[in-house]
PANU-705428 format. One record per residue (C-alpha): x, y, z. Coordinates in steps of 0.2 Angstrom, whole numbers, plus 2048, in hexadecimal, padded with zeros to 3 digits. Last residue first. Layout:
N
XYZ;...
//
This chain:
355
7B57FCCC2;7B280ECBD;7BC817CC7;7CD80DCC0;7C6812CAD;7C3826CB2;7D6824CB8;7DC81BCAC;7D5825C9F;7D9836CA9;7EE82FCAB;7EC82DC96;7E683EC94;7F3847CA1;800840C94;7F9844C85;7F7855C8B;80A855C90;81184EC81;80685BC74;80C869C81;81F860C7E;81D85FC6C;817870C6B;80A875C5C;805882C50;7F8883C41;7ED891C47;7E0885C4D;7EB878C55;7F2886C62;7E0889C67;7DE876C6A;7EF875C71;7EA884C7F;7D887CC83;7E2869C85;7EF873C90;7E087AC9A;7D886BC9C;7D086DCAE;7CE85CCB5;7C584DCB5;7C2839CBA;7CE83FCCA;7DA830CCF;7E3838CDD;7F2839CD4;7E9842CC7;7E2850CD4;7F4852CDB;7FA855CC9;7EC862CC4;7ED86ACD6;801870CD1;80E866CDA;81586FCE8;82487CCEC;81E887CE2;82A895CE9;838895CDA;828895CCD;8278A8CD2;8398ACCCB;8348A1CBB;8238A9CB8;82F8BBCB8;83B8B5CB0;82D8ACCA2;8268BFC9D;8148C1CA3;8088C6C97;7FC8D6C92;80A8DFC8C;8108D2C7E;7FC8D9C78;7F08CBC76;7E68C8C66;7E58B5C61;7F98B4C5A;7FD8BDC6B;7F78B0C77;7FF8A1C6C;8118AEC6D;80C8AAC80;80A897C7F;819895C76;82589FC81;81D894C8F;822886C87;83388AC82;838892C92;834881C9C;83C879C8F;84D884C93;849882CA6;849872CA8;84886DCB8;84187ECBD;831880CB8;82D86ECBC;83886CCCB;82F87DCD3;81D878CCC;822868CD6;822856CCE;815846CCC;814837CC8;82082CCBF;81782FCAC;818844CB3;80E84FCB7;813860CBE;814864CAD;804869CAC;805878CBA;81687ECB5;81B882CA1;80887FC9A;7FE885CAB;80B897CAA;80A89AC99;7F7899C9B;7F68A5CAA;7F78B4C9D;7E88AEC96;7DF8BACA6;7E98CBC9D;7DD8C4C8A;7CE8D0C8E;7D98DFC8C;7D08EDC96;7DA8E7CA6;7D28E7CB9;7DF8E2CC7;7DC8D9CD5;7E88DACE4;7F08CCCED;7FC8D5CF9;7F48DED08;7FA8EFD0C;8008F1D1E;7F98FBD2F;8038FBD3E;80F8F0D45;8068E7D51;7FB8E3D3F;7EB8ECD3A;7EA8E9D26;7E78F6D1A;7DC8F4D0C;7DB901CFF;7DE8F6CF2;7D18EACF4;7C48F9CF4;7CC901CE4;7CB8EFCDC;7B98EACE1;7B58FCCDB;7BB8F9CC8;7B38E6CC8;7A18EDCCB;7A68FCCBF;7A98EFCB1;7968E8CB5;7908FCCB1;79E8FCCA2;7958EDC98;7A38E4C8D;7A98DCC9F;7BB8E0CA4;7C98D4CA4;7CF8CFCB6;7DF8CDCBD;7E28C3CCF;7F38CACD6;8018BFCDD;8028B7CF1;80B8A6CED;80789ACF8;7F78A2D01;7F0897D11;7DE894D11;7D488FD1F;7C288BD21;7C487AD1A;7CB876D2E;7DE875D2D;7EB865D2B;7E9864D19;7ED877D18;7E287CD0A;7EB884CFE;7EE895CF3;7F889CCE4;7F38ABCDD;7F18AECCB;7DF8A9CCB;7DE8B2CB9;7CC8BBCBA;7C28B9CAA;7B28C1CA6;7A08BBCA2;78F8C7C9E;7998C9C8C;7998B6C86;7858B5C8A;7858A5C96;776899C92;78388CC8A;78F88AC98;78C877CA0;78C871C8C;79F872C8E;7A1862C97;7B085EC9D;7BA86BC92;7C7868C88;7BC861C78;7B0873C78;7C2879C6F;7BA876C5E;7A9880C60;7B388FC62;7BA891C53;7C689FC59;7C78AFC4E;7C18BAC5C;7C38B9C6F;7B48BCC79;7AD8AAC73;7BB8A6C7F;7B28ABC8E;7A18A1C89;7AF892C89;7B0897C9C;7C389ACA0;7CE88BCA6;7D8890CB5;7C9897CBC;7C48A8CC6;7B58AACB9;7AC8BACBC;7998B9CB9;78D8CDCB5;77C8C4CBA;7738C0CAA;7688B5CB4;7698A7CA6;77B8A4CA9;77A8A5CBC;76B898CBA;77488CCB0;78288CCBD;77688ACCA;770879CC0;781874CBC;786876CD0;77786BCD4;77F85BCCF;78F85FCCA;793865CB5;79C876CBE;7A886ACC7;7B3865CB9;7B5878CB7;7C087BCC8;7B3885CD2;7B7899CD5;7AA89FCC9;7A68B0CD2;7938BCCCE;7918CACD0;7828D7CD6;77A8C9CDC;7668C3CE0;7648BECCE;76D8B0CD2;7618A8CDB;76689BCE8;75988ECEE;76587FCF0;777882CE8;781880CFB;78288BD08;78E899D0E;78B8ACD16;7988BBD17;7948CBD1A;7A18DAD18;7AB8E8D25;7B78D8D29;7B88CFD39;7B08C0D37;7BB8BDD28;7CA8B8D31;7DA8BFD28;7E88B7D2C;7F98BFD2A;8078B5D26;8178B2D31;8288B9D30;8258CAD25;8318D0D1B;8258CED0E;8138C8D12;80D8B5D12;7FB8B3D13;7EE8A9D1C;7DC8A9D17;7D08A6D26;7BC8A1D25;7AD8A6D2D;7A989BD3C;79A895D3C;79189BD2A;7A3894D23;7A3885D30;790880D2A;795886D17;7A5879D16;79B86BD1D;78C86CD0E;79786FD01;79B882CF9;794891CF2;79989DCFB;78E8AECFE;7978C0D01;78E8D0D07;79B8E1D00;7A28EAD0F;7B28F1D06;7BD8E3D11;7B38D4D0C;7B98D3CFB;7CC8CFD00;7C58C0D08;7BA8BECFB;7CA8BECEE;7D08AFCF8;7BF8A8CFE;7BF8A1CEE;7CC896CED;7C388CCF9;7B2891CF8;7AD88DCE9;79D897CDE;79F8A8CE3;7908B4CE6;7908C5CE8;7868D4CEF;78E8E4CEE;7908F3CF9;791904CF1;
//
């Protein structure tokens, strides 16, 4: 059966659309007004990096067995969709317009799958034993979720790693570090089935190369555990946020790996945090294996970059993960450190913007 899907961002989402496109299904992006003319002009290319190969493939979505179609957040009914993707860093969900479509999502009742690095605060009313009212300080402005019902809304971990090449059209997006996306199920086993068949299609793709055929990497992968996306949490707190620094900012490599006995504690912390609000050890990734991966992030994560460029707002993951950690009587100097530290470079930045 082909779907109909919307996904809100185009830019890391046309990853898993990319991907998408091969069973057939009819894509729409969500995007700005530039990046839907070249989209609905040209399609779009994702470039990425297979093993013992020289060069990437590129995938150009004009030639896929599936649609695609782009426009901005005018005159879209969400009721249209069979699914709908939240690929947007959550800062922008509060937008002009965005908010309003986002509204509209949640009222549709539309089965919604987040592909953020901060899950939905709807998502974490999924999770039992939280006071959930409390964490509404990490995010920008949490009131932009109230008409979503908690079981119409997954998580997918955007465990991939992906850019835009600055030197490329805004069509083009290059993977960095070509991982699986993993998705918690819906309650509702009809919207589960939507995320079951996306999965079998993805992995069946095989890829005409001179070669011959080739499996693709970047998978998704549909787990009954809804706590397998906070897996990604070790990862922000040991790598991602402690890209920044007082001096600027560092690689996910040299923040990893610069320390790699702190780099351990944190992300040790943050996953015996997972297990205390109901994950299985299972559903989580071991830190050799983070670390092994962290070797080819070889650029500061998209938090630090957005504060260097003075950015009023970011996703607060580590404020969401200390927040949790607060409520069952736990804390890490160095997450406490490091939240403190990204709040003071957001005041400055949110007062230099303002004169």
């Amino acid at each position: 059966m082909a779907y109909k899907i919307m996904i809100m961002g185009a830019s890391y989402g046309s990853l898993l659309a990319s991907k998408i496109l091969f069973g057939g299904h009819s894509l729409h992006l969500i995007c700005l007004p530039a990046e839907a003319d070249l989209i609905n002009a040209e399609g779009f290319r994702v470039r990425i990096p297979i093993r013992g190969r020289k060069d990437p493939i590129e995938i150009d979505s004009r030639k896929l067995p599936g649609k695609v179609t782009a426009g901005g957040t005018a005159g879209v009914n969400p009721a249209d969709y069979d699914l709908v993707g939240l690929a947007m860093q959550e800062p922008q969900y509060r937008s002009p317009g965005v908010r309003e479509l986002l509204d509209a999502v949640g009222k549709s009742k539309v089965p919604c799958m987040s592909i953020m690095n901060m899950p939905p605060l709807p998502y974490m009313r999924r999770i039992p034993g939280l006071d959930h009212d409390l964490l509404k300080p990490a995010y920008t402005d949490a009131s932009v979720w109230d008409s979503f019902d908690p079981e119409r809304l997954t998580l997918n971990s955007p465990d991939p790693q992906a850019i835009r090449p600055p030197e490329e059209k805004v069509n083009v997006l290059q993977v960095t570090l070509p991982t699986n996306f993993k998705v918690a199920r819906f309650k509702d086993d009809k919207a589960t089935a939507i995320l079951q068949q996306l999965e079998k299609d993805i992995e069946s793709i095989r890829f005409e190369t001179p070669e011959g055929k080739i499996e693709l990497p970047v998978k998704l992968r549909t787990y009954d555990s809804i706590f397998v996306p906070l897996a990604k949490w070790a990862m922000l707190l040991a790598g991602n946020y402690r890209c920044v620094t007082k001096d600027g900012m560092r690689t996910a490599q040299e923040a990893v790996h610069s320390d790699i006995e702190t780099s351990r504690s944190v992300y040790n912390f943050v996953n015996d945090l997972c297990v205390k609000i109901g994950a299985d050890p299972k559903d989580l990734v071991p830190f050799e294996k983070y670390a092994a991966a962290a070797q080819s992030l070889v650029r500061p994560a998209s938090a630090a970059r957005a504060l260097s460029n003075g950015v009023p707002n970011i996703e607060r993951a580590d404020k969401l993960v200390q927040l949790i950690a607060k409520q069952k009587g736990l804390s890490h100097p160095v997450i406490d450190a490091g939240v403190a530290l990204v709040d003071a470079r957001l005041e400055a930045n949110r007062k230099k913007a303002a004169t």
